[in-house]
N, C-alpha and C positions, 0 to 999 in steps of 0.2 A: 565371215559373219561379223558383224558388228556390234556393240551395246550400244541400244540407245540411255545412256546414264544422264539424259536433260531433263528424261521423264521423271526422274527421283527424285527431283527438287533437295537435290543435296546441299545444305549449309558451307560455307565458306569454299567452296570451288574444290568439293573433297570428290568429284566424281571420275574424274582424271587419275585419280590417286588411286579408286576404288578400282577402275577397270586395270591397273596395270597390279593391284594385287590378286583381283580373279585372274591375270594369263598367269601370273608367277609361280600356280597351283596349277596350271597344263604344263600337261608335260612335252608337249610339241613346244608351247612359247618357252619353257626352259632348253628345248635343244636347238632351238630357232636363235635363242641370244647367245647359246656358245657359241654357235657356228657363226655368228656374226663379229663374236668378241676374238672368235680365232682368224678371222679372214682380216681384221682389223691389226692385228700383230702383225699379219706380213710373213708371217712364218709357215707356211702350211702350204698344200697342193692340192689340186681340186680333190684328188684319190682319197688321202686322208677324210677327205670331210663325207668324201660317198661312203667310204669304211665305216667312219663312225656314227652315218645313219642306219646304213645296213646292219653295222655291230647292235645297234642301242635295239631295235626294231626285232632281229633274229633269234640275241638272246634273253628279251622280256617275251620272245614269242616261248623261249624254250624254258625258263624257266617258270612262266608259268605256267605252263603243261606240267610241270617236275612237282610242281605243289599241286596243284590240282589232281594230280594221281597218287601222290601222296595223303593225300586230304582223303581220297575216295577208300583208300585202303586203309586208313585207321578207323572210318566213320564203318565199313564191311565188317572190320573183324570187331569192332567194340558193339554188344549188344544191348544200346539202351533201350531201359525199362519203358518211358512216354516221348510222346514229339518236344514235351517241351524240355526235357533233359536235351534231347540232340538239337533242337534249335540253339539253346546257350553252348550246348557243344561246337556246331557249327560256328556262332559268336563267337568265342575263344581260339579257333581255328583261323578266323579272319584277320583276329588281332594278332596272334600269332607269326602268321605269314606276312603280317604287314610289318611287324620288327625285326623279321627276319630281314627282309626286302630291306630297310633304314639302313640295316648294318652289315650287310654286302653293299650297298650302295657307298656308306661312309669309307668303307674299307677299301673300294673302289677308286676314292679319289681323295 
């Protein structure tokens, strides 16, 4: 898939810049340039690199099933009062999970 970023009529030739900061936020284009920054060092084997797609792939499969069934069974046993109490519940849930994810990640590497 492509951007066409010519359509933007971006100022000073910032469209270039713009498209490689939306991949930097996928998370395929983040594991596309390790793998290319690790094949680039010369140091690695084709195995390692299958490893650490299957690793990266199997355990965001597993660990979000782990939050997501955790999520379901606090949302079961707490009985809120309206929808919009458990929507902001749910909100607070997302953010949640999403710091939690930041800091196994940072911890990670």
């Amino acid at each position: 898939m492509t951007v066409e970023s010519k359509k933007l009529s971006l100022k000073y030739k910032t469209a270039s810049l713009l498209e490689l900061e939306s991949g930097s936020n996928d998370t395929v284009f983040y594991m596309l340039t390790m793998i290319v920054l690790i094949i680039m060092e010369g140091k690695t084997h084709i195995g390692s690199i299958v490893y650490m797609v299957f690793a990266e792939i199997v355990y965001g499969i597993l660990v979000g099933i782990g939050i997501a069934a955790i999520s379901r069974f606090i949302l079961k046993k707490l009985k809120l009062i309206t929808e919009d109490i458990e929507t902001i519940f749910i909100i607070a849930l997302v953010i949640g999970n999403y710091v939690f994810m930041i800091s196994l990640i940072s911890v990670a590497v």
